[in-house]
C-alpha positions as a Markdown table, in Angstrom:
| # | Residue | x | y | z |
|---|---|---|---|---|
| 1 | Unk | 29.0 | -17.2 | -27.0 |
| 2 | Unk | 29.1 | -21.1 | -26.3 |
| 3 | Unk | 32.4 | -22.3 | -24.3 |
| 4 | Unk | 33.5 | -24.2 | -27.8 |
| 5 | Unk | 33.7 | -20.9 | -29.6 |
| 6 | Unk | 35.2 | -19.1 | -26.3 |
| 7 | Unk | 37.8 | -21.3 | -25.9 |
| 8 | Unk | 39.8 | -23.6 | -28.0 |
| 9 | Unk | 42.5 | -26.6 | -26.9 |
| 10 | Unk | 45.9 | -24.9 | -27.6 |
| 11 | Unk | 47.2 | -28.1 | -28.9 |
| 12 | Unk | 44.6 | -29.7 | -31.6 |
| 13 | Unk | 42.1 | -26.9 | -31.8 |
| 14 | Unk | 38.7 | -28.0 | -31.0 |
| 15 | Unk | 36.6 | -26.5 | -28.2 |
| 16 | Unk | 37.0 | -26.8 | -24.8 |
| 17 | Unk | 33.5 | -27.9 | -23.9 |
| 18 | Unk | 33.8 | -30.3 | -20.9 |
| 19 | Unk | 33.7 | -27.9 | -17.3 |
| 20 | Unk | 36.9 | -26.9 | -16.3 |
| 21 | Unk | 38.5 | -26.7 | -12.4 |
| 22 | Unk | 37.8 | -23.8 | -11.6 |
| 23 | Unk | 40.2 | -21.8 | -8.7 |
| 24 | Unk | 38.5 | -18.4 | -9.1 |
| 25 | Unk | 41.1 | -15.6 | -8.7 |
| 26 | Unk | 44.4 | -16.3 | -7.5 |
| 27 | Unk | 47.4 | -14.0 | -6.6 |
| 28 | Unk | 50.1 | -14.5 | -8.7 |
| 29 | Unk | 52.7 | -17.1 | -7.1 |
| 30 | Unk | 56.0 | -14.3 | -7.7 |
| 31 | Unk | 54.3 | -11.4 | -6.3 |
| 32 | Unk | 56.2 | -11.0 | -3.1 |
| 33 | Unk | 55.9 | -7.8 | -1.6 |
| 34 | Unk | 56.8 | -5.2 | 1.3 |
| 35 | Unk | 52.9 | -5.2 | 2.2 |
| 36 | Unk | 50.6 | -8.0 | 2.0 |
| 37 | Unk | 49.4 | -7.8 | -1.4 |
| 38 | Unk | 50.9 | -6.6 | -4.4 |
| 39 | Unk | 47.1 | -6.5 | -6.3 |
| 40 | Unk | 48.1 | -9.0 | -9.0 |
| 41 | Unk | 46.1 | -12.1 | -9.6 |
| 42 | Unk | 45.2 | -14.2 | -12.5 |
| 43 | Unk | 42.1 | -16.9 | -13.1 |
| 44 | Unk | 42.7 | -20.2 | -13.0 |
| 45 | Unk | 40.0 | -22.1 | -15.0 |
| 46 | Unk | 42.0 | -25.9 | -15.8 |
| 47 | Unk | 40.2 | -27.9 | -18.3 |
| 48 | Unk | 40.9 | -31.0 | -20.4 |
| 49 | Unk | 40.1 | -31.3 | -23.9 |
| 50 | Unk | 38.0 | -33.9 | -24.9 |
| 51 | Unk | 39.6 | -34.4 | -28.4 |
| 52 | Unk | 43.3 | -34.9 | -27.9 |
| 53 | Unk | 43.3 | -34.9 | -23.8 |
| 54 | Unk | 45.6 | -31.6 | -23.0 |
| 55 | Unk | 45.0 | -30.5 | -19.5 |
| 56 | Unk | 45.6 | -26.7 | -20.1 |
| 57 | Unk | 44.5 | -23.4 | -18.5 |
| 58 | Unk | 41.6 | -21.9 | -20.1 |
| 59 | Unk | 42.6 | -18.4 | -20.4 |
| 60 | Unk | 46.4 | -18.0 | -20.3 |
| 61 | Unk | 47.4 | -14.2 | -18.0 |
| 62 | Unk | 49.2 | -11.8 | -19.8 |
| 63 | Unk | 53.3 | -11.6 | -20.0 |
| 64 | Unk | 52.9 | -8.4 | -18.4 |
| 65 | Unk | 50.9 | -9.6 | -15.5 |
| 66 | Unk | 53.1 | -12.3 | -15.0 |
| 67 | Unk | 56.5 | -10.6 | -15.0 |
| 68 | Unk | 58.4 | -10.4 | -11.3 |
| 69 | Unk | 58.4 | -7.3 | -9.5 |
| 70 | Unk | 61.5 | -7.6 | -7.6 |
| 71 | Unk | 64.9 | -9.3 | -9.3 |
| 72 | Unk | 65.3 | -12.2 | -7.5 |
| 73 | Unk | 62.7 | -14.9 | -8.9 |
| 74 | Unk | 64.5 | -17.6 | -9.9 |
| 75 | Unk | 63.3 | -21.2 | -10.1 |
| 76 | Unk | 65.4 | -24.6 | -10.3 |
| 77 | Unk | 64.7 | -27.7 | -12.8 |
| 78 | Unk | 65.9 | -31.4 | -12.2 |
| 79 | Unk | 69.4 | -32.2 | -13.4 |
| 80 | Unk | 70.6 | -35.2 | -12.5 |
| 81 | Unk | 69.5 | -37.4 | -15.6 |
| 82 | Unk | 71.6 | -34.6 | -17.5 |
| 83 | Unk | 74.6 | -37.3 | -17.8 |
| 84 | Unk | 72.4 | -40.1 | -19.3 |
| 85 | Unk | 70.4 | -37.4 | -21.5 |
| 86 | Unk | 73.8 | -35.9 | -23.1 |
| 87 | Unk | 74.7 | -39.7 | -23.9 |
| 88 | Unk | 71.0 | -40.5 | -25.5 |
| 89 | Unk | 71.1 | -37.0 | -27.6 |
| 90 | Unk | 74.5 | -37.3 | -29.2 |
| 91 | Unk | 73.7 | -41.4 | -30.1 |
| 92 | Unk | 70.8 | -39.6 | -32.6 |
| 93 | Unk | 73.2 | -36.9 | -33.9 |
| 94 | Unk | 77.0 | -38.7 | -33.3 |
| 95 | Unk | 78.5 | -36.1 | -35.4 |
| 96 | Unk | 76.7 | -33.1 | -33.3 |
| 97 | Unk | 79.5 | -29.8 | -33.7 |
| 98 | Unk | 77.0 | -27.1 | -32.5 |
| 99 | Unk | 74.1 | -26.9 | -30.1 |
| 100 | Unk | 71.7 | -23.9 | -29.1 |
| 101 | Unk | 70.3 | -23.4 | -25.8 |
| 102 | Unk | 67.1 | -21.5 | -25.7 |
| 103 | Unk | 66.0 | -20.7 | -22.1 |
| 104 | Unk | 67.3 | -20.0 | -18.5 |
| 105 | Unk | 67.8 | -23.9 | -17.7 |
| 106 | Unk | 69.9 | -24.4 | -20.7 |
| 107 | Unk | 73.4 | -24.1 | -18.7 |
| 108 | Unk | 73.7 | -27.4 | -16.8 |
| 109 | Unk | 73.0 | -29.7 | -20.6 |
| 110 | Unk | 75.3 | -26.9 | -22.3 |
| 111 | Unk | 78.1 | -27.4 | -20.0 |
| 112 | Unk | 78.0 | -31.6 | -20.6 |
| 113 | Unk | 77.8 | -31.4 | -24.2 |
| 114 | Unk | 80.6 | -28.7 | -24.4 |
| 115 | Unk | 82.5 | -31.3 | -22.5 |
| 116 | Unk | 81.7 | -34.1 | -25.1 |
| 117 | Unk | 83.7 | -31.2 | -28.1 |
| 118 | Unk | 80.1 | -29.9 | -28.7 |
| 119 | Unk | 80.2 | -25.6 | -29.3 |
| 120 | Unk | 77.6 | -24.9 | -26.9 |
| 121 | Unk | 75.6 | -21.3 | -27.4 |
| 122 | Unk | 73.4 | -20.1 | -24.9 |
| 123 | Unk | 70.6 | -17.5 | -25.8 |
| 124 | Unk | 70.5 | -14.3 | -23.9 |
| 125 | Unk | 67.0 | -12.6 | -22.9 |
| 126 | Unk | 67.6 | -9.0 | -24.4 |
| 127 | Unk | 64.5 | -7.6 | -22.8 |
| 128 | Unk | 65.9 | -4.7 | -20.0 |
| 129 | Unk | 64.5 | -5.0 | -16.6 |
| 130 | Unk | 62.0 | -1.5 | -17.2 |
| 131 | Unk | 59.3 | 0.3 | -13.8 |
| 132 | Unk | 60.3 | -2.3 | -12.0 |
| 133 | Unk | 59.9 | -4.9 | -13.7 |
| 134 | Unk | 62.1 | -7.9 | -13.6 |
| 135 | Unk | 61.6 | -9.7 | -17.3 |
| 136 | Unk | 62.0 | -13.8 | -16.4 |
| 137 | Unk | 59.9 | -17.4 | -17.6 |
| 138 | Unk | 56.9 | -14.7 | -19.3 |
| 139 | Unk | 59.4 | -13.4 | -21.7 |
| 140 | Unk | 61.6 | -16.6 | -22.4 |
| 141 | Unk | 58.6 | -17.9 | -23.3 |
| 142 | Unk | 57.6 | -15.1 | -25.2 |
| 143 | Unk | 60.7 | -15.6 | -27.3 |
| 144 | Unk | 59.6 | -18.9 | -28.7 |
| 145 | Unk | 58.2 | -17.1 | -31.6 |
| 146 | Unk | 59.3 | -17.6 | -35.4 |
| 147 | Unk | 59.9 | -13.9 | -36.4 |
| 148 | Unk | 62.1 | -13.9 | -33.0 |
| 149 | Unk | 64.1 | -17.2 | -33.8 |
| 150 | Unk | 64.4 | -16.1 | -37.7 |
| 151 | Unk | 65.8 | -13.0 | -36.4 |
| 152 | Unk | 68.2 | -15.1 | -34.4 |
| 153 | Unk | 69.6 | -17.6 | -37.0 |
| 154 | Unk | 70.0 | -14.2 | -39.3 |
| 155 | Unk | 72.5 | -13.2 | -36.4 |
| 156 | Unk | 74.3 | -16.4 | -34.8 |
| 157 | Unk | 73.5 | -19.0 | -38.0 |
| 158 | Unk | 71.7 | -22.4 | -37.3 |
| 159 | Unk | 72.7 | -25.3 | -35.0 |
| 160 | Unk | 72.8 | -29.1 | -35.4 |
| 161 | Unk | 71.0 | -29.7 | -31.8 |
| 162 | Unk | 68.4 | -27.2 | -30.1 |
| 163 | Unk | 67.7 | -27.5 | -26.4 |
| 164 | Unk | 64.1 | -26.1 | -25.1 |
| 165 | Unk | 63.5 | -27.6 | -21.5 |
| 166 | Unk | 60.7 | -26.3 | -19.4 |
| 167 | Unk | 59.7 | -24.0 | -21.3 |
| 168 | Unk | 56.9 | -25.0 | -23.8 |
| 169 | Unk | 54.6 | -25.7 | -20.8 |
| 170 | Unk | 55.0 | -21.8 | -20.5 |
| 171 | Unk | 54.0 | -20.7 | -23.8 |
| 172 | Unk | 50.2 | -20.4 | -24.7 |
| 173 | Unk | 50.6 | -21.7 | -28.3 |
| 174 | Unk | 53.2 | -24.6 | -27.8 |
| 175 | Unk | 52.6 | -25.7 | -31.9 |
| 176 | Unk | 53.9 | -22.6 | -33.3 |
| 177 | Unk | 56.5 | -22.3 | -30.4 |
| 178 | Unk | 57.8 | -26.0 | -31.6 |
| 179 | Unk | 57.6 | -25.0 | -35.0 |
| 180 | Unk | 59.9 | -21.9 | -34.7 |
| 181 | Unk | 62.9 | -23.9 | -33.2 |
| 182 | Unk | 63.0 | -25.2 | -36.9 |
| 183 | Unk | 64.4 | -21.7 | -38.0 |
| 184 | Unk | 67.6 | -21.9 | -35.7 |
| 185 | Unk | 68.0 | -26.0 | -36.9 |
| 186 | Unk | 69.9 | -27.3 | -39.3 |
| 187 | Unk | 68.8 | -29.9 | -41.8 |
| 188 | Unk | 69.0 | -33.2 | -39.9 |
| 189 | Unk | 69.6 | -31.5 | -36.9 |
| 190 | Unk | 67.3 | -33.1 | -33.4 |
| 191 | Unk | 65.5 | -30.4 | -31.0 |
| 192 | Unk | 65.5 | -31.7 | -27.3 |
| 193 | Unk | 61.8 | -30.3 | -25.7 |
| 194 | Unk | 61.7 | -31.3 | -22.0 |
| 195 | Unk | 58.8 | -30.6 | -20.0 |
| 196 | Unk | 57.6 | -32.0 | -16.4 |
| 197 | Unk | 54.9 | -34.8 | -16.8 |
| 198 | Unk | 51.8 | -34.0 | -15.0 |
| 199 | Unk | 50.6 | -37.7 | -14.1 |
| 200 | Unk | 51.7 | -38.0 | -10.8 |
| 201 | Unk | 50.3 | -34.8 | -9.0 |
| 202 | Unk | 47.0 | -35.7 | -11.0 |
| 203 | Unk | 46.8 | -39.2 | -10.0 |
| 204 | Unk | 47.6 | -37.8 | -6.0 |
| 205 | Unk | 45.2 | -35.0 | -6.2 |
| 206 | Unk | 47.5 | -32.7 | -5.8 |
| 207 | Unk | 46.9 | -29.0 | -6.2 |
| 208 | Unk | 49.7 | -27.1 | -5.7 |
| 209 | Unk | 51.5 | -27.7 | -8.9 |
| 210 | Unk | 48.8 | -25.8 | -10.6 |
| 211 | Unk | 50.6 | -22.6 | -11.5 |
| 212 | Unk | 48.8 | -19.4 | -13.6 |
| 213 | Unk | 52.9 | -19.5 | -15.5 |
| 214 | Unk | 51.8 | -22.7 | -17.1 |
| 215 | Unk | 49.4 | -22.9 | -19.7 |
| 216 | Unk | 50.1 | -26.5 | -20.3 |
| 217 | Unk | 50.0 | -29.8 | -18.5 |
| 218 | Unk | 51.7 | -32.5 | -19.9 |
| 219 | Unk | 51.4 | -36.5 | -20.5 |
| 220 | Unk | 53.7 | -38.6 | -22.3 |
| 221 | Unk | 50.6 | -38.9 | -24.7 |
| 222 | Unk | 49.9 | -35.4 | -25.3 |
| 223 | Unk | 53.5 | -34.2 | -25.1 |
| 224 | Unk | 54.2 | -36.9 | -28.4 |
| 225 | Unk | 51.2 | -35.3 | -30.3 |
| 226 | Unk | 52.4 | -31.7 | -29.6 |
| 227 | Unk | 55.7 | -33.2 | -31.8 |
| 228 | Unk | 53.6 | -34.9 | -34.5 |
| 229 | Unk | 51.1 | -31.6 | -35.2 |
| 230 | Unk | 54.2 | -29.5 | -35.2 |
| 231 | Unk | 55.9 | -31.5 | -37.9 |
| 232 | Unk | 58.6 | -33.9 | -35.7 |
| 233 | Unk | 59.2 | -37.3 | -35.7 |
| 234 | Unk | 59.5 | -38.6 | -32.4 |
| 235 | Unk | 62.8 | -40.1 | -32.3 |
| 236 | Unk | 62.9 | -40.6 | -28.3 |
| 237 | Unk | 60.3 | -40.1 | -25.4 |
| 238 | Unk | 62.5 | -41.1 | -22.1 |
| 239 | Unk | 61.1 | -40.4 | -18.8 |
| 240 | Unk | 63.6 | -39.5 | -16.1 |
| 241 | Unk | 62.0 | -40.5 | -12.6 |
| 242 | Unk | 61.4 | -37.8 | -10.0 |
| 243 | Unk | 59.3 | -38.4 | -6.7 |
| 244 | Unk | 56.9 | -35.6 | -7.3 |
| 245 | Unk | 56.3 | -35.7 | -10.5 |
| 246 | Unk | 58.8 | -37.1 | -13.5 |
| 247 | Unk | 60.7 | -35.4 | -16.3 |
| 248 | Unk | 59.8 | -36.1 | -19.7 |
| 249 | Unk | 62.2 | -35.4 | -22.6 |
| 250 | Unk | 61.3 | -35.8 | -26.2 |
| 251 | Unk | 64.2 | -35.7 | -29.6 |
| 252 | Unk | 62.8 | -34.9 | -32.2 |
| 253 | Unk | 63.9 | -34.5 | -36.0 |
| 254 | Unk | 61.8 | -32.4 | -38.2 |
| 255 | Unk | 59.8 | -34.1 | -40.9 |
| 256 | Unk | 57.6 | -32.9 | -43.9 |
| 257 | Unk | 54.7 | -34.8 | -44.0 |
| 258 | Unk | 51.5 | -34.0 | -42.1 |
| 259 | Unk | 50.2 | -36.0 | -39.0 |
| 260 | Unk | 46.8 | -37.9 | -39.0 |
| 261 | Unk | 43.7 | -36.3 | -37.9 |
| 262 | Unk | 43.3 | -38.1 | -34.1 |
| 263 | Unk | 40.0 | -38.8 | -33.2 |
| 264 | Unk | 38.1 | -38.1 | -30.3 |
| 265 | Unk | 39.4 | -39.5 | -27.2 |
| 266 | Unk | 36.8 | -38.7 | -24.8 |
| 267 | Unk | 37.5 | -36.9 | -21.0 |
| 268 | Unk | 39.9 | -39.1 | -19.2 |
| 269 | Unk | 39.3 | -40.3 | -15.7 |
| 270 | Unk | 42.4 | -39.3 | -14.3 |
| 271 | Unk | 41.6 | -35.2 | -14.9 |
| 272 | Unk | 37.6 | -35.9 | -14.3 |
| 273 | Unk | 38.5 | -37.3 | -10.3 |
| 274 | Unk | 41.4 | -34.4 | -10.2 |
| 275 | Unk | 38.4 | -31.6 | -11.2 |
| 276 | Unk | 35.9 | -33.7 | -9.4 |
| 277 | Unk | 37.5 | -34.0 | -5.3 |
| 278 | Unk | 38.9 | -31.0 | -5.4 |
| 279 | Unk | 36.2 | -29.1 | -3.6 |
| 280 | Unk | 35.4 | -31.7 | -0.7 |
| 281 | Unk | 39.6 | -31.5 | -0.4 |
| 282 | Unk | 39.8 | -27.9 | 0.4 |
| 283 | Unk | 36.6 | -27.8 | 2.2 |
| 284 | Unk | 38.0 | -30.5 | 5.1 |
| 285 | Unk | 41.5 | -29.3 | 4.5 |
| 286 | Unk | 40.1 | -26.3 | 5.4 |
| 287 | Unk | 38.7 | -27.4 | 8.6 |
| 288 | Unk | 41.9 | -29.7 | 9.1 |
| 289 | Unk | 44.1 | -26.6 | 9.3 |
| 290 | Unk | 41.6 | -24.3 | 11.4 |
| 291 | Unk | 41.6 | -26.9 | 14.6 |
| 292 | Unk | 45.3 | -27.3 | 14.5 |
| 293 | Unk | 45.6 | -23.6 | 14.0 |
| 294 | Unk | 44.2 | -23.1 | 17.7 |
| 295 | Unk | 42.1 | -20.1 | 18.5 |
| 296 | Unk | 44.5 | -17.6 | 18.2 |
| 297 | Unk | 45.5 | -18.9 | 14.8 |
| 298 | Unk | 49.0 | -19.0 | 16.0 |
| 299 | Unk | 50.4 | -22.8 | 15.7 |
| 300 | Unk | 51.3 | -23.4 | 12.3 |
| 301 | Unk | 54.3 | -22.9 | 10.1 |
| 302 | Unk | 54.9 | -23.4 | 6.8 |
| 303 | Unk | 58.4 | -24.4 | 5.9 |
| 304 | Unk | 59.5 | -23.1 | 2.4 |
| 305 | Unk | 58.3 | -20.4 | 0.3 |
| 306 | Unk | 57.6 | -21.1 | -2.8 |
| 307 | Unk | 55.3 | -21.1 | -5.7 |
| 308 | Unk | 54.1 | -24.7 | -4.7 |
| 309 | Unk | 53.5 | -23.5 | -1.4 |
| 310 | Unk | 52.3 | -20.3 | -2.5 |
| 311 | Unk | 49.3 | -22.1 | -4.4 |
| 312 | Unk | 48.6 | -24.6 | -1.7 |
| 313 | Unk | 48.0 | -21.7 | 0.5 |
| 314 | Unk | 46.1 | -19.6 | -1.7 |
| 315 | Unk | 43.8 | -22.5 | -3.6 |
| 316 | Unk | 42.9 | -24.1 | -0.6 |
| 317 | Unk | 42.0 | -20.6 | 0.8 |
| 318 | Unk | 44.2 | -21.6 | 4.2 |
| 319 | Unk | 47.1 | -19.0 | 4.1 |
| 320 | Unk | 45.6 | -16.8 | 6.4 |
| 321 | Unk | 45.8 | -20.0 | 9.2 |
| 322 | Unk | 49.8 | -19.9 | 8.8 |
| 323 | Unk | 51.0 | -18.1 | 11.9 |
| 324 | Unk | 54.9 | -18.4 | 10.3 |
| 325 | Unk | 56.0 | -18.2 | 6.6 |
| 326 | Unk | 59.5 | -19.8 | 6.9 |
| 327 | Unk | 62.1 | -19.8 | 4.3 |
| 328 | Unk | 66.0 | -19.4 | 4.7 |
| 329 | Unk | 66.3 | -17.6 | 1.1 |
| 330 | Unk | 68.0 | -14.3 | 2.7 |
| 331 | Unk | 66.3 | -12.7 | -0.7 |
| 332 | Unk | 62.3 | -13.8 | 0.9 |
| 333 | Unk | 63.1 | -12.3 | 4.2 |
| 334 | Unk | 61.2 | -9.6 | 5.3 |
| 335 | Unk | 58.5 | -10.1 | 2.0 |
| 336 | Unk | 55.0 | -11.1 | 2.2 |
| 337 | Unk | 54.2 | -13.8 | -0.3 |
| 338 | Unk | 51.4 | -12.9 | -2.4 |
| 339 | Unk | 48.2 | -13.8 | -0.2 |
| 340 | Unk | 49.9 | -14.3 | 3.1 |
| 341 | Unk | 49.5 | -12.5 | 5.9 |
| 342 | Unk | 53.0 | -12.4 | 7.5 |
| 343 | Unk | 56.1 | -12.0 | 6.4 |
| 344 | Unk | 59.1 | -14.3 | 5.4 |
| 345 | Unk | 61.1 | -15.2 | 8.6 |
| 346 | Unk | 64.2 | -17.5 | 8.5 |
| 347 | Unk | 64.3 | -20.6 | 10.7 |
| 348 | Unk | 66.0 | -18.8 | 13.9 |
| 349 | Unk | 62.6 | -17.6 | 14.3 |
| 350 | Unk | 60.8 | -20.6 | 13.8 |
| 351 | Unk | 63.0 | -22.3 | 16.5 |
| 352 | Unk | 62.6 | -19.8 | 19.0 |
| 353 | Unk | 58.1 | -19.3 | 18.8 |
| 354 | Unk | 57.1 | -22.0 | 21.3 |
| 355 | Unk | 53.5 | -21.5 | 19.9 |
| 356 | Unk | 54.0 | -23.7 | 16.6 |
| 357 | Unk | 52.6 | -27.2 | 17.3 |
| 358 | Unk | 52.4 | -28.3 | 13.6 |
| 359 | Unk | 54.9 | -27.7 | 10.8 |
| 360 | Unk | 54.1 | -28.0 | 7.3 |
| 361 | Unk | 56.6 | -28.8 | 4.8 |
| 362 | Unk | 57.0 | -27.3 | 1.4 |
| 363 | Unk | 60.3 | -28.8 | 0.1 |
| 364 | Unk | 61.6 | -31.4 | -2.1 |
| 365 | Unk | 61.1 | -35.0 | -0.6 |
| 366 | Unk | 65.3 | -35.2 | -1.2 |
| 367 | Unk | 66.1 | -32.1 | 1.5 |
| 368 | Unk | 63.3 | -32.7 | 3.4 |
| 369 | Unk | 65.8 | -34.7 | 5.7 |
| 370 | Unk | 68.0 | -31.8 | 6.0 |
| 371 | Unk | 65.3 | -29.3 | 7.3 |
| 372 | Unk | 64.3 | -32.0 | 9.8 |
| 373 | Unk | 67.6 | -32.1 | 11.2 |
| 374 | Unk | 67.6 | -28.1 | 11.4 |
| 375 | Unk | 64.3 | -28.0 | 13.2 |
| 376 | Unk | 65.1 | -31.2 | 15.7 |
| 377 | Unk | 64.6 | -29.1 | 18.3 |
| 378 | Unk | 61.5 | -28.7 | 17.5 |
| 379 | Unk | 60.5 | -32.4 | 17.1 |
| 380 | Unk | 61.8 | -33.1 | 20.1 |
| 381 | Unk | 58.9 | -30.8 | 22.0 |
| 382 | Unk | 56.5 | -32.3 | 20.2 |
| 383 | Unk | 55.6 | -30.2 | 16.8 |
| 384 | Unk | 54.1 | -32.4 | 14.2 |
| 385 | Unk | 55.8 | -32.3 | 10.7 |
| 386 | Unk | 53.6 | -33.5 | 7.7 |
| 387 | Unk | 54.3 | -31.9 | 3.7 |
| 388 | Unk | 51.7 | -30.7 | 1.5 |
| 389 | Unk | 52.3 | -32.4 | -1.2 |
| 390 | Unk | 49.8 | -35.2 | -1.7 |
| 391 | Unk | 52.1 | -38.4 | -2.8 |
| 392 | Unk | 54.3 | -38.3 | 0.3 |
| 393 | Unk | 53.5 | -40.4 | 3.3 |
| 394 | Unk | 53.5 | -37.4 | 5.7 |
| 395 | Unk | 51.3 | -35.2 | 3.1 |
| 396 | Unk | 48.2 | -33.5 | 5.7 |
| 397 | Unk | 46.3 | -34.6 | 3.0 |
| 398 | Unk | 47.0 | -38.1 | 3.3 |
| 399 | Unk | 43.3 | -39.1 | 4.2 |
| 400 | Unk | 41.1 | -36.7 | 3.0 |
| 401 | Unk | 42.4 | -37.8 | -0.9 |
| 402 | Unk | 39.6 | -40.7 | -2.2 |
């Protein structure tokens, strides 16, 4: 079977052709774990389609595969634009009286526009935690489905705004998705879809924000024609600054006619040098990591557990070089992460092993200054702090990116 029939682009159609970056195997970033492995993995095969541009993964893993194992996995989305976004939504719809929030990162926008006289609803997951299984992202997700949402709007009625951020870069069919918020909207009613824009980890080569719980990577571009196939007009595409990567939010006002057949755009050079360095990056990362690690393999921490770090470790095949997994979530202590092979310690412990020489950061640029001033001690004996992440001055990356 030839890769166009295998696999098709989850946003226009056509075949993936064009070869994919391919990660092999990779554990699955929540599976945390008493032991060092909990047995789940997924592939991770990222290609761009050649038609309409969508970086995607190939083959999106199952809900069930992807569902936690343990209660606490809970993940955070930007909200300080909030304020200015609350303003730019109800300018489209002034006379906004009811609003629908369809995902875990709903609460922060509901509480603004409640505040503005808006009757905020917020949609509860009503799948049961079952063997151990925690349901989370996998089954919001999940419930972007138009039998689903028709169910709902027979039960709570339809809304004049619906709110769906990070979420749709989640789902493995993001047209239908989009086209079932329509059955909790009312007529003129906007739909708020925010996602994270993938430019800037693309442009830096940087592979960590490559995650088997999205099936979607997207551009202002593709995130606009995702609205147009779907049957919206695009009535705002704002882009909310971040210094990893930027939020993109998109309202949008359902319309009847059909969009334009877009032609071929051809692979773009931003995904080809992504796919392309990837390889040589690991391989003298690799080496990198294995000098600093000392014989003993005993002299480098990672600072902050999670999925970002999760997948640096694990893609660049270097977890097993981290003497210390450090994180002071009291929930992570004591856990492996999923291809690690030591456990979760807090930063007491970091502070006290007078083996560490290097300390890699896996935290937000805008806390990274607070963790420096918890580990000044051990700066001031000389341990070397650098980040992972690619686009920061202090990345351990820095020069091995062309």
């Amino acid at each position: 079977m030839s890769p166009e029939s295998s696999f098709k682009c989850r946003l226009c159609g056509c075949g993936l052709s064009s070869p994919p970056l391919s990660l092999g195997r990779q554990p699955v970033c929540n599976g945390f774990a008493p032991r060092p492995a909990d047995g789940r993995s997924a592939l991770l095969d990222i290609a761009e389609c050649e038609t309409c541009q969508l970086v995607q993964l190939r083959e999106v893993p199952a809900p069930d595969l992807l569902r936690p194992r343990v209660p606490w996995i809970r993940y955070r989305e930007p909200e300080a634009h909030l304020d200015a976004l609350t303003d730019t939504l109800l300018g489209f719809r002034p006379a906004t009286q009811t609003a629908l929030g369809l995902g875990p990162f709903e609460q922060p926008l509901l509480s603004r526009l409640a505040a503005r006289g808006v009757a905020p609803v917020a949609l509860e997951l009503d799948i049961p935690a079952v063997d151990g299984c925690y349901p989370y992202l996998e089954s919001w997700q999940a419930a972007l489905d138009d039998d689903h949402l028709a169910a709902r709007a027979a039960q709570l009625g339809t809304f004049d705004m619906v709110s769906c951020r990070y979420l749709v870069e989640h789902t493995p069919d993001p047209v239908q998705a989009l086209r079932a918020l329509k059955r909790v909207l009312n007529p003129g009613g906007v739909v708020l879809i925010e996602v994270p824009d993938s430019s800037k980890f693309l442009a830096a080569r940087d592979y960590c924000f490559l995650w088997e719980e999205h099936s979607c990577y997207f551009v202002e571009d593709t995130l606009r024609r995702l609205a147009e196939v779907s049957g919206y007009r695009v009535l705002a595409l704002l882009r909310y600054p971040g210094a990893l990567e930027d939020a993109l939010a998109a309202v949008l006002t359902p319309v009847d006619a059909s969009p334009a057949a877009a032609s071929p755009l051809g692979p773009s050079s931003l995904f080809q040098a992504y796919r392309d360095n990837f390889a040589s990056i690991r391989t003298r990362l690799r080496t990198r990591l294995t000098a600093l690690a000392g014989p003993g393999r005993d002299q480098i921490a990672l600072f902050g557990i999670g999925h970002h770090a999760i997948m640096f470790g694990n893609a660049f095949d270097v977890a097993d070089l981290f003497a210390l997994a450090v994180d002071d979530d009291r929930d992570k202590g004591g856990f492996f992460p999923p291809g690690f092979s030591v456990p979760v310690i807090g930063s007491d412990r970091l502070l006290a092993d007078e083996r560490i020489t290097t300390c890699l950061f896996a935290v937000a640029p805008h806390i990274e200054g607070k963790v420096r001033e918890k580990l000044a001690p051990l700066a001031a004996r000389g341990v070397q702090f650098r980040s992972i992440y690619a686009a920061l001055d202090n990345a351990i990356t820095k020069d091995l990116v062309s």
